[in-house]
Backbone as CSV, one residue per row, in Angstrom:
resi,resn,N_x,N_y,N_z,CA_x,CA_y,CA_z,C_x,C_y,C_z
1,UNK,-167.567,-122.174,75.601,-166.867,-123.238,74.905,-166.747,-124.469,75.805
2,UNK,-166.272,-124.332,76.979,-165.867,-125.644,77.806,-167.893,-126.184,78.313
3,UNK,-168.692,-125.363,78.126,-169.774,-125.882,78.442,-170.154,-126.911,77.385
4,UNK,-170.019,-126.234,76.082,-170.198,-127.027,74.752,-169.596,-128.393,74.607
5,UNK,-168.260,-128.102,75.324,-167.379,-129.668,74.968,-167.849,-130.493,76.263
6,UNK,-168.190,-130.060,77.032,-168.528,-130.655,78.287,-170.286,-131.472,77.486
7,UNK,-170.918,-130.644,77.008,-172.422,-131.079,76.637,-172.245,-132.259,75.548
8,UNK,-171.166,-132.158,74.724,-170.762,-132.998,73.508,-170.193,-134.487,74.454
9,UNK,-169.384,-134.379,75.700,-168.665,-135.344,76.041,-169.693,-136.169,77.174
10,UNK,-170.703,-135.292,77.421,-172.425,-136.043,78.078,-173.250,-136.864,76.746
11,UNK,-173.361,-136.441,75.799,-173.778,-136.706,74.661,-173.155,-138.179,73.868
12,UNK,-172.121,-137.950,73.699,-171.526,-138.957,72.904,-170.513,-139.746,73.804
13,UNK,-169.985,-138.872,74.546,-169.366,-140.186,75.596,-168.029,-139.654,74.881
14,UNK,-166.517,-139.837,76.313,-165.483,-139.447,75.277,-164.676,-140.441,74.696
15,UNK,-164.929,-141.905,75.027,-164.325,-142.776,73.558,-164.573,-142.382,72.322
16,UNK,-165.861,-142.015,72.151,-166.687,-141.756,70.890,-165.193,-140.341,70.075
17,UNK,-165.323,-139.348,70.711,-165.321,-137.936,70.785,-163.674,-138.028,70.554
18,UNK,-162.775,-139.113,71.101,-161.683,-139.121,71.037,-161.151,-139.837,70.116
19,UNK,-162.186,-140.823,69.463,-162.039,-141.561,68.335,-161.910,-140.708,66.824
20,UNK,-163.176,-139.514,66.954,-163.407,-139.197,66.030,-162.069,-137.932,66.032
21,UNK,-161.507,-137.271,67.135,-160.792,-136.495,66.756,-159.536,-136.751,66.506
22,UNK,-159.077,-138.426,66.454,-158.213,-139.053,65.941,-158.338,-139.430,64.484
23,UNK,-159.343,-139.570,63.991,-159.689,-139.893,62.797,-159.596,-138.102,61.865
24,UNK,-159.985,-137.232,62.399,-159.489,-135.723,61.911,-158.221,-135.382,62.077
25,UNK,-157.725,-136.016,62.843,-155.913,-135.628,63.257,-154.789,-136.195,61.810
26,UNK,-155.545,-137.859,61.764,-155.208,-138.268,60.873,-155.382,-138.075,59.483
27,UNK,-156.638,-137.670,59.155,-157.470,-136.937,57.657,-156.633,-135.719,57.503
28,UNK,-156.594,-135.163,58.227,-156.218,-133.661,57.846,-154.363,-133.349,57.648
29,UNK,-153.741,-134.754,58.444,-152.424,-134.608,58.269,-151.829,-134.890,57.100
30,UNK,-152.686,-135.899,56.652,-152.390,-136.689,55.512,-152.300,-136.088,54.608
31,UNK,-153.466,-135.171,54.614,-153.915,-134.256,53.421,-152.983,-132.983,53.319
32,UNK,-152.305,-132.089,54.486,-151.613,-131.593,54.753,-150.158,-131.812,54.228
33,UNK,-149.978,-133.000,54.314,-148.363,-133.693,53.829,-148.679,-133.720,52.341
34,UNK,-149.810,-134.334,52.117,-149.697,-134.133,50.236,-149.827,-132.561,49.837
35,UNK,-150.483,-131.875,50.460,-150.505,-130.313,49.714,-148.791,-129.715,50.027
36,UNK,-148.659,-130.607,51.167,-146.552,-129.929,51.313,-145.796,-129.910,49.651
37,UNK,-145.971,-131.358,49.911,-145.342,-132.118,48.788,-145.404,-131.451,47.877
38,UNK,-146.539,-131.489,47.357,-147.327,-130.548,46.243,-146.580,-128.855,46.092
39,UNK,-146.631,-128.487,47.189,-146.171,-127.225,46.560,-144.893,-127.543,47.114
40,UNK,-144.080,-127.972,47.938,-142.466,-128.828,47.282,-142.006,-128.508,45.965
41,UNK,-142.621,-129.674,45.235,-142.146,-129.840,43.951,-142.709,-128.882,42.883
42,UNK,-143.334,-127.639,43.246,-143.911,-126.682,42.877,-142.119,-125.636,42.405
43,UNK,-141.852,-125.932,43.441,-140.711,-125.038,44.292,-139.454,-125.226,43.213
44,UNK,-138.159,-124.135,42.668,-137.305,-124.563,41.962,-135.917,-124.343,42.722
45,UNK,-135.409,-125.916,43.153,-134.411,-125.512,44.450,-132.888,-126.086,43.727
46,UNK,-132.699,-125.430,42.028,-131.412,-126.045,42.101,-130.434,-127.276,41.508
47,UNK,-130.281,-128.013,42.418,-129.247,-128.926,42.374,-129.752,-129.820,43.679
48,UNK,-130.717,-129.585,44.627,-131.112,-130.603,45.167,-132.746,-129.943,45.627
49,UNK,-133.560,-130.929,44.399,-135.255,-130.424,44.128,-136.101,-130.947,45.652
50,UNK,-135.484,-131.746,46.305,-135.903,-132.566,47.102,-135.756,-131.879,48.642
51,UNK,-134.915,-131.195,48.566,-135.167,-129.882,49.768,-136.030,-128.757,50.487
52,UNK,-136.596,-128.448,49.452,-137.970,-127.663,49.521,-139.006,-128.612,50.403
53,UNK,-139.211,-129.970,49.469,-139.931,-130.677,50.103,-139.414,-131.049,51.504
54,UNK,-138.144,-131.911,52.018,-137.937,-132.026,53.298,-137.967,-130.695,54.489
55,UNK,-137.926,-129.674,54.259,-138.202,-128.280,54.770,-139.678,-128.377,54.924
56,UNK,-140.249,-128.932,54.326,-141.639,-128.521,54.695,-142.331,-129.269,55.630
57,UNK,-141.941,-130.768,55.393,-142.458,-131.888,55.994,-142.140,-132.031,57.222
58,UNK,-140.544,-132.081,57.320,-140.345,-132.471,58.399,-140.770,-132.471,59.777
59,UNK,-141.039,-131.041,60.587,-141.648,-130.711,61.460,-142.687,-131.645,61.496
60,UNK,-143.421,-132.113,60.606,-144.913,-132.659,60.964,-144.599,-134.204,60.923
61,UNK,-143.387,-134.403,60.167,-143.132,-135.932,60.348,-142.623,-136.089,61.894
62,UNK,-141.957,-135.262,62.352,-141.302,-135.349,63.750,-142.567,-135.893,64.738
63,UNK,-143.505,-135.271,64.645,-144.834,-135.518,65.846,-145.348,-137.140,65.627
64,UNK,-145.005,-137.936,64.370,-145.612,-139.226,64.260,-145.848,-139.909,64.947
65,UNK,-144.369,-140.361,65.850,-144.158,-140.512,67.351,-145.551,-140.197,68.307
66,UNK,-145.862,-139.459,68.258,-146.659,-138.719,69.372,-148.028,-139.696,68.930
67,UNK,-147.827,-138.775,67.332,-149.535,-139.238,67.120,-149.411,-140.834,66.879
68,UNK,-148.769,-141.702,66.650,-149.098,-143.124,66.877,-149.052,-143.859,68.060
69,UNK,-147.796,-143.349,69.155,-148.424,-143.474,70.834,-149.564,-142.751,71.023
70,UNK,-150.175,-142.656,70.368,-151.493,-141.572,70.911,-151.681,-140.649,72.614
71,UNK,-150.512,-140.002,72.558,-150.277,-138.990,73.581,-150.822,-137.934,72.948
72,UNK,-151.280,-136.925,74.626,-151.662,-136.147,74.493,-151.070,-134.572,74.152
73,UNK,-150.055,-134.856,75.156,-149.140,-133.548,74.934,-148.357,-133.237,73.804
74,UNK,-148.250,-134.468,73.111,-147.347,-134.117,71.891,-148.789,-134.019,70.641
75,UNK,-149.763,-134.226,70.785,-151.123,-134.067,69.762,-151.096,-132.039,70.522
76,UNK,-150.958,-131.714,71.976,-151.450,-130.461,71.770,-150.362,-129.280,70.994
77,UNK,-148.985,-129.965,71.212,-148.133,-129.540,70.556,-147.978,-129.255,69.292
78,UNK,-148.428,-130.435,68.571,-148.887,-130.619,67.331,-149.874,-129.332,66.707
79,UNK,-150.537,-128.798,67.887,-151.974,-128.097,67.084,-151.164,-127.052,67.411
80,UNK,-150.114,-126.450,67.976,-149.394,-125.275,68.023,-148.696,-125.337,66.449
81,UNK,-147.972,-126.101,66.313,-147.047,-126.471,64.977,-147.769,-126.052,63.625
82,UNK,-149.267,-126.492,64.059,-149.889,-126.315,62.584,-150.404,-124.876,62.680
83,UNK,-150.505,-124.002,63.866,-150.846,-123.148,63.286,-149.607,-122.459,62.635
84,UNK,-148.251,-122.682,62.486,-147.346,-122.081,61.241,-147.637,-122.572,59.773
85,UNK,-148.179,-123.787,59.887,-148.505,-124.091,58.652,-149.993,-123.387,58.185
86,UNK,-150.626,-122.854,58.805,-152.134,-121.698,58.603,-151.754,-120.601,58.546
87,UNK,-150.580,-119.667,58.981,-150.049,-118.745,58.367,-149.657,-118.215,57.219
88,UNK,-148.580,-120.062,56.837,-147.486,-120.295,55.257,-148.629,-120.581,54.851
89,UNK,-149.912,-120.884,54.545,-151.221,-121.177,53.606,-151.705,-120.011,53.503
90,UNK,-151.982,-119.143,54.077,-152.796,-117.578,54.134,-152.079,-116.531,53.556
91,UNK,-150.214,-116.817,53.988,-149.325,-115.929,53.337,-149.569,-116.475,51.356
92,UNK,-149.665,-117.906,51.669,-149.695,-118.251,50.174,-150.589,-117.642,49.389
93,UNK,-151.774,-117.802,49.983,-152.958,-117.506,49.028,-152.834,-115.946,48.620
94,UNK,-152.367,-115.181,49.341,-152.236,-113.740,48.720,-151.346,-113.300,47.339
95,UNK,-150.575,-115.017,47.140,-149.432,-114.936,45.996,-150.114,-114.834,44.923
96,UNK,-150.021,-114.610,43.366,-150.517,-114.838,42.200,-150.600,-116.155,41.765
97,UNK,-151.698,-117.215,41.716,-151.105,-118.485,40.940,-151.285,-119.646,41.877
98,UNK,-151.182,-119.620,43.239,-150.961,-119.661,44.322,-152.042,-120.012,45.277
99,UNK,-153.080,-119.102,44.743,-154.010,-119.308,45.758,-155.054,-120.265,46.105
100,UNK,-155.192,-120.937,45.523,-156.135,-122.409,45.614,-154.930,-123.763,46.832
101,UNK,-153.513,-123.492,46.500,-152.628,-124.154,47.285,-153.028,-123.777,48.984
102,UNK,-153.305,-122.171,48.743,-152.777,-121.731,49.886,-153.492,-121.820,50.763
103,UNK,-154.962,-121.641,50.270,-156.322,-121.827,50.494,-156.658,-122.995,51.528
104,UNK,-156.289,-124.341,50.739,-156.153,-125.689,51.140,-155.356,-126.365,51.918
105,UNK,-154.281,-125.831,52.193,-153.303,-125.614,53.072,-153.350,-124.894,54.349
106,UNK,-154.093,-123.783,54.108,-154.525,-123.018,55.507,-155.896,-124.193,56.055
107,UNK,-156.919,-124.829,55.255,-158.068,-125.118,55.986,-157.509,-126.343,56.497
108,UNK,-156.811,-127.224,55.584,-156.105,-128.171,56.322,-155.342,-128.509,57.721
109,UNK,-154.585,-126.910,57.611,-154.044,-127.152,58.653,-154.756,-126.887,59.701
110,UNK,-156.054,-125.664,59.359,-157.242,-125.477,60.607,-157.500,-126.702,61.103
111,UNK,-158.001,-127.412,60.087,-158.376,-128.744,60.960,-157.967,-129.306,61.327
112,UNK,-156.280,-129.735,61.497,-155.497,-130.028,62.307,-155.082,-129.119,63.552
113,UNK,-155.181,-128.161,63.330,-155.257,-127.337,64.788,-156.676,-128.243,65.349
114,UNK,-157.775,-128.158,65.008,-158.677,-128.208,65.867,-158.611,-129.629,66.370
115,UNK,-158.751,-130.815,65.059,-158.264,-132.256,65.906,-157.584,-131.875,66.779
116,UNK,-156.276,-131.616,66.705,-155.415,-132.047,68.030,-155.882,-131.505,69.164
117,UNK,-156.702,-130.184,69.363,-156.504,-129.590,70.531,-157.608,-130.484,70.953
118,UNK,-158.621,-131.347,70.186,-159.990,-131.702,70.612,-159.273,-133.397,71.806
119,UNK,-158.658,-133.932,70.191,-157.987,-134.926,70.797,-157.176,-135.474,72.049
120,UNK,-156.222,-134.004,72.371,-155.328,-133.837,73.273,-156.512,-133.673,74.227
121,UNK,-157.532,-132.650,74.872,-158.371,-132.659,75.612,-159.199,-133.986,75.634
122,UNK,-159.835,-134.845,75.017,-160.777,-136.295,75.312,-159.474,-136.995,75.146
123,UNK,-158.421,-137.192,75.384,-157.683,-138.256,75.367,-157.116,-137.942,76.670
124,UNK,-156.762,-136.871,77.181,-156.140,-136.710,78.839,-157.580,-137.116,79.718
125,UNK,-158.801,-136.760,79.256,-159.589,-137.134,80.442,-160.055,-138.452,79.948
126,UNK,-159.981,-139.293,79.184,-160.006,-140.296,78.444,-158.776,-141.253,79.618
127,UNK,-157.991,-140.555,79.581,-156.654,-141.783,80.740,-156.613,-141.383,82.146
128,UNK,-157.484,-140.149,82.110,-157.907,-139.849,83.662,-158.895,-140.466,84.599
129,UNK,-159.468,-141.163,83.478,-161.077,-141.500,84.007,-160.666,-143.147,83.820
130,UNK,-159.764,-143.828,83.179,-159.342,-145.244,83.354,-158.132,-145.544,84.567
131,UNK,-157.462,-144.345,85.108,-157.074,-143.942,85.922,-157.906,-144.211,87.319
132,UNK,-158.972,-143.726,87.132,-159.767,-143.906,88.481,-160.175,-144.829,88.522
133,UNK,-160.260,-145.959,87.789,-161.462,-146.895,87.604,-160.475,-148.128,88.638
């Protein structure tokens, strides 16, 4: 694996590599927050409908911070976070009714695991290497 990312970051260079796994960090969150939402208001909570949804989101709204300073440690943090949300998608899909949510929700959040961890890695040697300069 580290040979591969090493051959990719000879290849494309890691502005390139750190660009693009910002642009997946962002695709996949986005998409992630609408499938929340989505099964949110799926959800029957009552006397306040709007709870389900803030329960779900929040955690991922918390990292915004991170991901718009474009730091690294809070992007690798981030790819820890989502893998609970690839669990709650996998637990979903086994539900009746359910499973196309859960489905989309687990790959989503895969790909937010993988942006961040890609990101967090070409963005630390990305300020290491302007560091030396």
């Amino acid at each position: 694996m580290r040979r591969w990312l090493e051959s990719l970051e000879a290849q494309y260079g890691v502005d390139v590599l750190t660009e693009r796994a910002r642009r997946l960090v962002l695709g996949s969150l986005a998409v992630l927050l609408v499938l929340l939402v989505w099964g949110g208001l799926s959800m029957q909570a009552g006397d306040n409908p709007l709870l389900p949804i803030l329960i779900r989101i929040l955690p991922l709204v918390l990292f915004l911070p991170s991901i718009l300073g474009r730091r690294p440690r809070g992007h690798a943090w981030l790819a820890f976070v989502s893998l609970l949300y690839f669990a709650q998608g996998v637990m979903l899909a086994t539900l009746p009714g359910q499973g196309l949510l859960g489905l989309l929700e687990a790959v989503s959040a895969l790909a937010l695991f993988t942006g961040s961890m890609f990101y967090a890695r070409f963005r630390s040697r990305q300020l290491k290497a302007s560091q030396q300069r």
